[in-house]
C-alpha positions as a Markdown table, in Angstrom:
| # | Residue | x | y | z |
|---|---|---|---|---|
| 1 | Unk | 64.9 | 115.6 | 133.1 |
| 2 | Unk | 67.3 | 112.5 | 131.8 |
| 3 | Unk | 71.0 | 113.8 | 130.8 |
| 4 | Unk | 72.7 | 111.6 | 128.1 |
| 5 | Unk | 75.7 | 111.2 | 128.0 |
| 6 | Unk | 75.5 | 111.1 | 124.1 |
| 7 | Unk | 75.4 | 114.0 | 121.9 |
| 8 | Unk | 74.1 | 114.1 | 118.3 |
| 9 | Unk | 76.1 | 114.8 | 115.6 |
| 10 | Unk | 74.3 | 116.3 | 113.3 |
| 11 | Unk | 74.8 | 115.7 | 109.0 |
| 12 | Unk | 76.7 | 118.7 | 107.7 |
| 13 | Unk | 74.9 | 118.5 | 104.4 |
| 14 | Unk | 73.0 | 121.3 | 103.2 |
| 15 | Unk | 71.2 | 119.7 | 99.9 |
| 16 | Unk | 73.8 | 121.1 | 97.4 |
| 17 | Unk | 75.3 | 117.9 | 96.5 |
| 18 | Unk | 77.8 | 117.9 | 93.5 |
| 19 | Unk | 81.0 | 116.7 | 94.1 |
| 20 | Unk | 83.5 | 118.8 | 92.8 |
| 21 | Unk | 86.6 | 117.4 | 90.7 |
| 22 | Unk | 88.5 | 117.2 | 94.1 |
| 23 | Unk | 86.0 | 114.3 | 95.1 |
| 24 | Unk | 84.6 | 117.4 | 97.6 |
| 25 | Unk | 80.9 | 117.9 | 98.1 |
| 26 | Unk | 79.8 | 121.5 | 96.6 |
| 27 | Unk | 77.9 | 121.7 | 99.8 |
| 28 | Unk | 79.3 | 120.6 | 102.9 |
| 29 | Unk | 82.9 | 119.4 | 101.2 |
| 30 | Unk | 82.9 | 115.9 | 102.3 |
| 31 | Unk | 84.3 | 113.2 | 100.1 |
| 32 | Unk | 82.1 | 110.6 | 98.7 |
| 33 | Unk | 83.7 | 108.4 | 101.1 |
| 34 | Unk | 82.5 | 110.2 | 103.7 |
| 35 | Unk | 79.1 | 111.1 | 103.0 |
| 36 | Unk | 78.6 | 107.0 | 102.2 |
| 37 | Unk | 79.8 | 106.6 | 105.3 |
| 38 | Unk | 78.3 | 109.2 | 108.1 |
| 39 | Unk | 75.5 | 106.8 | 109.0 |
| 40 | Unk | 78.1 | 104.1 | 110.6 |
| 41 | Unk | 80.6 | 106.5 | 111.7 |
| 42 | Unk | 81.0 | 107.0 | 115.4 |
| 43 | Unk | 80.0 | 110.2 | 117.0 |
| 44 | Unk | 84.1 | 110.7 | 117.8 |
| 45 | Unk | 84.6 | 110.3 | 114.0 |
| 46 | Unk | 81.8 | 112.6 | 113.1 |
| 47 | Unk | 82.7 | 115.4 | 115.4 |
| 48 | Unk | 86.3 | 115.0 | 114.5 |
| 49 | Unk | 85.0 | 115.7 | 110.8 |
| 50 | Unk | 83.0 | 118.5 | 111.6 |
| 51 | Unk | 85.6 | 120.0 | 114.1 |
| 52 | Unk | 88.7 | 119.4 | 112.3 |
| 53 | Unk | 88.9 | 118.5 | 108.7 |
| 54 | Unk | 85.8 | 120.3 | 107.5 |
| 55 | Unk | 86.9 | 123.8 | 108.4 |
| 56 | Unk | 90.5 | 122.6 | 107.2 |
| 57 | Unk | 88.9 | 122.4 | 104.1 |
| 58 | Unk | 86.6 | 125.4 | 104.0 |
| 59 | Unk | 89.7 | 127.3 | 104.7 |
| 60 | Unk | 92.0 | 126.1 | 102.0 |
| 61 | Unk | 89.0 | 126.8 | 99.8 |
| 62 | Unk | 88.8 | 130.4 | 100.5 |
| 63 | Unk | 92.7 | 131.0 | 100.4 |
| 64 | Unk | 92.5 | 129.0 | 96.5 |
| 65 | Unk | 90.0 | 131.4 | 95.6 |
């Protein structure tokens, strides 16, 4: 078996794509921005995304509602 250093970082979209009048994705809650630019981000940028600012966001969501 080959070990890769590399790890896939996979889209956070779930097919519910509306963005809200935030600029947030219904769905997964990334910005335009970001959705446009997953494909050329780095895997340090994605996982930093899905680690850190994405459950940020979920989080002020549920205290808002």
């Amino acid at each position: 078996m080959v070990s890769s250093p590399y790890k896939v970082v996979l889209s956070p979209c779930i097919g519910v794509c509306e963005l809200d009048a935030q600029g947030l994705c219904a769905g997964c809650l990334r910005t335009g921005h970001e959705i446009a630019g997953w494909s050329t981000m780095d895997d340090a940028e994605r996982l930093r995304l899905m680690t850190q600012v994405l459950p940020a966001r979920e989080a002020a969501r549920t205290r808002t509602q």
